[in-house]
N, C-alpha and C positions, 0 to 999 in steps of 0.2 A: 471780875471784869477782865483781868488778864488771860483767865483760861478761856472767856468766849473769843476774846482778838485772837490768842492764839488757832481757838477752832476756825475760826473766819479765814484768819490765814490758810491754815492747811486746807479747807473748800474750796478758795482761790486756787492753792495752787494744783488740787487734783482735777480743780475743773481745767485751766490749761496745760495740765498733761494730757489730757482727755481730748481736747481740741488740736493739742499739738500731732496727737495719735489721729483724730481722722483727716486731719488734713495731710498728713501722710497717704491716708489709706486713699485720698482721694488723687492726689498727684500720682501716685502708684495707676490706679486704673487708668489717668488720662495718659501717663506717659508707656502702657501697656498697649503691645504689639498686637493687634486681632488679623491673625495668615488665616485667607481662606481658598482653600482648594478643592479639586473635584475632579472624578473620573473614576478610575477603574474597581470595580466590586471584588474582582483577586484576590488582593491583598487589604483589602478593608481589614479583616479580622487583625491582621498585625499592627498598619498603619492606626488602625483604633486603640491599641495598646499603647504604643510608640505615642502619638499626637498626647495623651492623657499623661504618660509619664514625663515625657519632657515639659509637658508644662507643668505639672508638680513640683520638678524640679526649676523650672525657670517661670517663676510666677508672671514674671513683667513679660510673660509673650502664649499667648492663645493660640491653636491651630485648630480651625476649624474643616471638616471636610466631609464634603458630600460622595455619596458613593453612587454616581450615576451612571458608571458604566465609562468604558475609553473612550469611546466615539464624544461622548458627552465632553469626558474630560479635556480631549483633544480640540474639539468646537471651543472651550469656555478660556482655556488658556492662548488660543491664536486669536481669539477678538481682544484677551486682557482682561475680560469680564471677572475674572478669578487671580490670585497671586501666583496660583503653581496647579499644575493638570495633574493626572495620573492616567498610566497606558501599560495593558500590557502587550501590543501591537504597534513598536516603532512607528513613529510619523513616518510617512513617504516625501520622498525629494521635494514633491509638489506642494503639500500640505506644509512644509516645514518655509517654501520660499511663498506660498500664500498668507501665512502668518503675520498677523501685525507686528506682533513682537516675536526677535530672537528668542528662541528657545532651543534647551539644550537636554537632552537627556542622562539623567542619569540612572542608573541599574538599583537597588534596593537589595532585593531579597531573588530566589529564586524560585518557582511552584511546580505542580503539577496538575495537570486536566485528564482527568478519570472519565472512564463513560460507566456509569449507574443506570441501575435497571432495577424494575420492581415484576418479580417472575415467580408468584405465589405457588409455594408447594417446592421449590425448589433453593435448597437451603447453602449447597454448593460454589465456592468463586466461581466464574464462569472466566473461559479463554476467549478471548478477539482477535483474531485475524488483523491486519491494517484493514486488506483489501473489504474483508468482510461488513467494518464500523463504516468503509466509506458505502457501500454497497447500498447498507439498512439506510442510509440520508438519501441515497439515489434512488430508492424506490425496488432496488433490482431484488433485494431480499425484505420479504415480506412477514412470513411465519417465522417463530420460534425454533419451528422444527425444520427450518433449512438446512438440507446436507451437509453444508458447506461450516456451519454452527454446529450439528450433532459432530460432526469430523474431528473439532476441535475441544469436545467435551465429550470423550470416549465414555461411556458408563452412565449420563446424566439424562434422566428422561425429563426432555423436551419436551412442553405442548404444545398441543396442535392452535397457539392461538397468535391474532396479527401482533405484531410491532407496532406499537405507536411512539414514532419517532418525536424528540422533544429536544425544541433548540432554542437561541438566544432571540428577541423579538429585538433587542435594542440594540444601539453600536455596542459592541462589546469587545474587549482583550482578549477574553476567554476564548471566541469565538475565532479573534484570526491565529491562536495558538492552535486549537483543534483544526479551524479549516486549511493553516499553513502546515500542517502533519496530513490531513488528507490529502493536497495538492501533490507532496513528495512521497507518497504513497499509491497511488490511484490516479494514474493519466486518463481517465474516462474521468474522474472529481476534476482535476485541473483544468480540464480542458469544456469540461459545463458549468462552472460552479465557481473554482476557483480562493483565494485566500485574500479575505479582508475582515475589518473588524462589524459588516453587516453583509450577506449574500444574501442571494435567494437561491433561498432553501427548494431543493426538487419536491417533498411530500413533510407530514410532520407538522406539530403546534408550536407556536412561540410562545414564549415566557420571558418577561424583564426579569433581568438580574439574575444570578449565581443561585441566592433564593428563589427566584421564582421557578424558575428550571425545577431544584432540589423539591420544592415543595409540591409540582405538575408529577410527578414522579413516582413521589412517596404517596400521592391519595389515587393514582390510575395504577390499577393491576395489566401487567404486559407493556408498560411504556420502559422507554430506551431515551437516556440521555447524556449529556456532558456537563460537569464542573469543577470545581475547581476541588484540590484532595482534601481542604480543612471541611468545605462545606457537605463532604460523603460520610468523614468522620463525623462531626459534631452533630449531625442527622442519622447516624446509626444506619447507611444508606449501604446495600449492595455493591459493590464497583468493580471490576473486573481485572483481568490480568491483559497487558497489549503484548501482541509479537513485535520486538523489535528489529532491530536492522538486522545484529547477529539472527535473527531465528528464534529467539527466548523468547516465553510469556514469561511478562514481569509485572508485578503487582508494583503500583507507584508508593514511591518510601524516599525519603532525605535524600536518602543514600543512592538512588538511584538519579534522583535530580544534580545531584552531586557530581555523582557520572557520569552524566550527559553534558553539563556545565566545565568539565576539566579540558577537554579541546580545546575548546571557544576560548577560554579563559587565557591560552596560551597564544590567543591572534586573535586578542580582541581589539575590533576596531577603536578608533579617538572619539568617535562616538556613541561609541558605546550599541548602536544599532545592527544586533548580531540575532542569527535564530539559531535554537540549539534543540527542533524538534527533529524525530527518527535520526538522532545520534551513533555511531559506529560506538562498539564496545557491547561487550556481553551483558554488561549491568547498566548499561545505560536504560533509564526511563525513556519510550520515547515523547509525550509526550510532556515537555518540558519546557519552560522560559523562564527566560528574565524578567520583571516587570521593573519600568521605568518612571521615576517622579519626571515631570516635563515642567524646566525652573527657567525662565526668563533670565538670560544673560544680561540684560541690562534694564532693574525696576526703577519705574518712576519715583518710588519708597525707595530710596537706602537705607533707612533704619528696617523696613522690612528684609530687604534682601540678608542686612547683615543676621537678623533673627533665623531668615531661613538655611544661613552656611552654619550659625551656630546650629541648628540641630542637625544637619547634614552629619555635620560632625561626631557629635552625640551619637546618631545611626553609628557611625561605625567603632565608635568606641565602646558603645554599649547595647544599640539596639541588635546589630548582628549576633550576639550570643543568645537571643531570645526568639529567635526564628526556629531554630531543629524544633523546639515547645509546641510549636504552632504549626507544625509539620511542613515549614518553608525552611528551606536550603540556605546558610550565608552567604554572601560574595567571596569568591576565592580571594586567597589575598593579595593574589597580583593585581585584580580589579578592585580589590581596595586601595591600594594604594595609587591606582589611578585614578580613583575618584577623588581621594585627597588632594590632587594637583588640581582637578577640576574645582573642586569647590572655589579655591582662592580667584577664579574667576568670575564666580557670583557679585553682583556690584548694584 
């Protein structure tokens, strides 16, 4: 009689550890932070790392985020529709006082925009001209085997076949990186075309997303395109070397982004709203940016905002060393440490 009381008791009391324990698990989820964001396809590969570890480590806070391109981002974070945007093409003056909500930029990581080409039988880096890349979007070069293209790949037989130009179909970061390097490259680009995160395009097929681009590319023999440098790598893709400001062809690397980014770095504006494409210096990449989270200075959620300076934070304690991995550049540290000041203004 004694040993079943006993067993009865010990039943009792595993079954309200057991209860004690989900009701934990459940006040856990309700009191758990769901951020969700959206915008720019750039730095998706890192930010998908990033969002995944910090919540590993901070169980009581989610981040969710869609990769629909800056233009997107840009639209979803000034109606509010979203906690936090993502851009790699600074808001403009206008865009920033049309906003419902204050929003402030902050810097992340830093990239590169490759131009990829798929040119069967030809095994070769190939050289680009500035003027040349903006030329093939103008329409002006047509063929492979333009002089102007043979000139610059002494030895490499060129065929005789069109260029089919392939660009961004959606707002895109990537796009006012590349068309803000044409613009300061090509006064005939600047002056038809021009730098934003959607143009119109002179000739050439669109494609949504970084992926879509990559993948238009990879299945058309003699197509020409732009993206971002993880997604040339992680697609085993062609990409070229660019002439920079000094005169170098430079195949884009860290270290080159790195390059480009150490000017800037030393006058960088308070808001962080800076371009650092066709850079002076012999090892500058030129085609290079910042890409920016776009965070609401003042959320309707404070318990959100506070979750989103805690990982702010995190970035720079931890996620900046996980960037060169992923073939993105860290923030120097002088613009780390002015993002540090920024953050304590998140509210």
């Amino acid at each position: 009689m004694l040993d079943r009381c006993i067993e009865s008791l010990g039943g009792q009391v595993k079954l309200k550890a057991i209860a004690v324990g989900v009701l934990a698990l459940v006040t856990m989820g309700a009191n758990a932070q769901n951020i969700n964001g959206a915008g720019a396809t750039f730095p998706y590969p890192i930010y998908s790392k990033w969002f995944s570890e910090y919540s590993q480590a901070n169980p009581s806070v989610k981040i969710n985020y869609q990769s629909i391109g800056s233009g997107g981002g840009i639209r979803q974070v000034s109606e509010g529709t979203v906690d936090f945007g993502a851009t790699d093409g600074p808001m403009t003056d206008q865009q920033l006082k049309d906003a419902k909500v204050k929003v402030m930029h902050i810097p992340t990581v830093l990239g590169a925009v490759v131009p990829v080409y798929n040119l069967p039988g030809v095994n070769k880096d190939l050289n680009f001209s500035s003027d040349v890349i903006a030329d093939i979007y103008l329409g002006k070069i047509s063929k492979w085997n333009d002089p102007r293209i043979t000139k610059d790949n002494p030895g490499v037989n060129l065929p005789d076949k069109s260029i089919l130009p392939v660009y961004r179909s959606d707002g895109s970061g990537t796009t006012f990186i590349f068309t803000d390097f044409l613009s300061k490259v090509s006064p005939d680009w600047a002056t038809r075309v021009g730098h934003s995160t959607s143009v119109k395009w002179p000739t050439g097929i669109g494609q949504k997303g970084n992926e879509g681009v990559a993948g238009m590319v990879r299945q058309s023999p003699y197509s020409f395109g732009y993206v971002e440098l993880i997604y040339a790598e992680t697609n085993k893709m062609s990409f070229g070397a660019v002439r920079n400001a000094s005169g170098k062809f430079l195949k884009a690397s860290t270290g080159g982004v790195t390059a480009a980014a150490a000017a800037a770095s030393k006058s960088m504006p308070a808001d962080y709203r800076v371009s650092i494409t066709n850079a002076p210096g012999a090892d500058s990449y030129p085609i290079s940016s910042f890409t920016w989270l776009l965070i609401p200075t003042h959320s309707t959620d404070p318990a959100k905002a506070k979750a989103l300076a805690g990982f702010l934070e995190w970035m720079l304690d931890h996620g900046e060393g996980e960037a060169a991995a992923l073939t993105y550049a860290p923030l120097p540290k002088q613009v780390q440490d002015m993002v540090r000041k920024s953050i304590t203004t998140v509210k």
